[in-house]
C-alpha positions as CSV (number, residue, x, y, z in Angstrom):
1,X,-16.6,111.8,-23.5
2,X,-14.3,109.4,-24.8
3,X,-15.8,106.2,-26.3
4,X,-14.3,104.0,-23.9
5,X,-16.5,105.4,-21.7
6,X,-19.5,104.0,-23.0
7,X,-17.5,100.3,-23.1
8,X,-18.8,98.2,-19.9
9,X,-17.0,96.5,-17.5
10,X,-16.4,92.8,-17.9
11,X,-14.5,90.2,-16.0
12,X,-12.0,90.1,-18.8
13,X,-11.0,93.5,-17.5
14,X,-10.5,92.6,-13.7
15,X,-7.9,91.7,-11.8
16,X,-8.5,88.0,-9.5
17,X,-9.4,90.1,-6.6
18,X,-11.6,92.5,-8.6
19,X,-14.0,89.2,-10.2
20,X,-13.9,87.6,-7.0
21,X,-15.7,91.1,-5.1
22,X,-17.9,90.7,-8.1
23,X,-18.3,87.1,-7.7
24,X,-19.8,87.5,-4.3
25,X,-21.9,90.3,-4.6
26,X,-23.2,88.0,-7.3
27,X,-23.9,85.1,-5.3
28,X,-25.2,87.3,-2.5
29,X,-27.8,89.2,-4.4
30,X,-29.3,85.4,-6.0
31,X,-28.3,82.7,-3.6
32,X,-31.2,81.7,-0.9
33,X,-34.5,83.9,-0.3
34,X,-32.8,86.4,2.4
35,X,-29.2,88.2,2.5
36,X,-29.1,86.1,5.6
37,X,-29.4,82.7,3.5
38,X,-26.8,84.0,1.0
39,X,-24.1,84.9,3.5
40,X,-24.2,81.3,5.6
41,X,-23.6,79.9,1.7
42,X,-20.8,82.2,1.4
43,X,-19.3,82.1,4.4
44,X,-19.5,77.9,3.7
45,X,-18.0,78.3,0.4
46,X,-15.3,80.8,1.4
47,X,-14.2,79.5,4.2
48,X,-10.8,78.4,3.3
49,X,-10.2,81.4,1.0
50,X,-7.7,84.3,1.8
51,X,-10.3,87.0,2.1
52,X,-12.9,84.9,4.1
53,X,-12.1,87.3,7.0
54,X,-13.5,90.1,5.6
55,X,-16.9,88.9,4.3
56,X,-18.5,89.9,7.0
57,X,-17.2,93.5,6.3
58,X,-18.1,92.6,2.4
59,X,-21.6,91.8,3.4
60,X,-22.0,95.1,5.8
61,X,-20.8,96.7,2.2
62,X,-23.5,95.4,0.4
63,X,-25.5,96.3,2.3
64,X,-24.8,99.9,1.5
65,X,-25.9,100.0,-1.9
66,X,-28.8,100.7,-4.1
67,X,-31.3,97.7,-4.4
68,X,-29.0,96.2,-1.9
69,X,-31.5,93.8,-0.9
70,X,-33.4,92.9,-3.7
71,X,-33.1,89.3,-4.6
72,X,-31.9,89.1,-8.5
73,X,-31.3,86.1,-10.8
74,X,-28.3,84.7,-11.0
75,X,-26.6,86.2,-13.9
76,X,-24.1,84.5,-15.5
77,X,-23.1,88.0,-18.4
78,X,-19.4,88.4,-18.0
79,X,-20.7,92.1,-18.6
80,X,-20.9,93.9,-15.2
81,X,-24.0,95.5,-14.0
82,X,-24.1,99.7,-12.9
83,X,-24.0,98.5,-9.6
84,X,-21.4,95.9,-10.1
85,X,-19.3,98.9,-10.7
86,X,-20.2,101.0,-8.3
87,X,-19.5,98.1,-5.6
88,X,-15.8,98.5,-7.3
89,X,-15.7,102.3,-6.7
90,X,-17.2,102.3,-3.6
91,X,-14.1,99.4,-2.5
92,X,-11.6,101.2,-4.2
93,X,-11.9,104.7,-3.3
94,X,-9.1,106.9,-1.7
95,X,-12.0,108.4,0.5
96,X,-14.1,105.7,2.4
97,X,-16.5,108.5,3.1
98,X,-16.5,107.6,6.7
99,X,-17.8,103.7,6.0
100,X,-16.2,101.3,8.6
101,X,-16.9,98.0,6.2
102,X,-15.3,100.2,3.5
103,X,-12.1,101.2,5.3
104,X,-11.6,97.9,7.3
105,X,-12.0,96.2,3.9
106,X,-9.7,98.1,2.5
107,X,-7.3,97.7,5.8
108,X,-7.6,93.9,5.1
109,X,-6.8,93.7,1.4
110,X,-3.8,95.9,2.3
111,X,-2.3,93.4,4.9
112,X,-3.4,90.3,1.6
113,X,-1.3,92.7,-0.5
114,X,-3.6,93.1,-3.1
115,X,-6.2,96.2,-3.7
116,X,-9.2,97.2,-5.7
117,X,-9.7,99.8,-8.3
118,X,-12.3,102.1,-9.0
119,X,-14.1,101.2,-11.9
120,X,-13.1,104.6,-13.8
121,X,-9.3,103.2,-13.2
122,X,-10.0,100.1,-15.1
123,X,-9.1,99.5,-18.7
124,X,-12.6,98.6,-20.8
125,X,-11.7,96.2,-23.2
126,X,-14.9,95.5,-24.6
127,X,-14.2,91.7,-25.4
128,X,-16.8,90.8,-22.8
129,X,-19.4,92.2,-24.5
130,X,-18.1,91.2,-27.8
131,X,-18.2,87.8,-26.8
132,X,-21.5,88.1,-25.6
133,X,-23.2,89.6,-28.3
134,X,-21.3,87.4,-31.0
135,X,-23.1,84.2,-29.1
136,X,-26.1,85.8,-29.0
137,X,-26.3,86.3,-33.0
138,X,-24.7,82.5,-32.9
139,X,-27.6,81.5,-31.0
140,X,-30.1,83.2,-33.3
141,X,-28.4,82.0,-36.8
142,X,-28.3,78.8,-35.3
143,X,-32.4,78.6,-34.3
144,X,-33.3,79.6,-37.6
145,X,-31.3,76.8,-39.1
146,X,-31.8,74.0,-36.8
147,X,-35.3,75.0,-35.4
């Protein structure tokens, strides 16, 4: 194993595209008390935005994958989650397995000219998780003093 292999994702290391998949899922996993709440927001936020076509094909997606339902606090860590990355992976693989969502998605970010990677394709920086961890020992220096 290489050590870059044990680096997480972070937005740092995404393309526009890539963070705003991410974004979404985001927003759909915390936003509301049901899936169903989450996507009217989203398709009221989105619905000027280049992609807003496919969220319905984003949301069948989500659908897809493990705790898929489960309603999550917002997080705001520019780290990405296991599933975060599968979401990327299962978007940009060359074999769709046979998932219409995936393969019409993929269809429609073809004809926006842009694409997705799979998460193994991506360059880990680690400054995400630099950051993070840097203001997290801030935070603490700075409770001790002031506190």
């Amino acid at each position: 194993m290489k050590a870059s292999d044990f680096i997480p994702l972070g937005f740092s290391d995404l393309t526009d595209d890539e963070a705003f998949v991410v974004s979404v899922f985001r927003h759909w996993q915390s936003c509301g008390a049901t899936c169903t709440e989450a996507e009217s927001s989203l398709s009221q936020l989105l619905k000027n935005d280049r992609l807003y076509n496919g969220l319905q094909l984003l949301f069948d997606l989500f659908g897809t994958l493990p705790d898929q339902h489960r309603r999550t606090a917002k997080n705001d860590s520019a780290v990405l989650t296991l599933v975060e990355e599968a979401l990327l992976d299962e978007i940009g693989s060359t074999d769709a397995m046979g998932k219409r969502c995936v393969e019409d998605f993929q269809q429609l970010l073809a004809e926006a000219g842009t694409t997705i990677r799979p998460a193994l394709n991506i360059s880990r920086s680690g400054y995400d998780c630099l950051v993070e961890t840097i203001d997290r020992k801030a935070a603490k220096v700075y409770e001790a003093l002031y506190s």
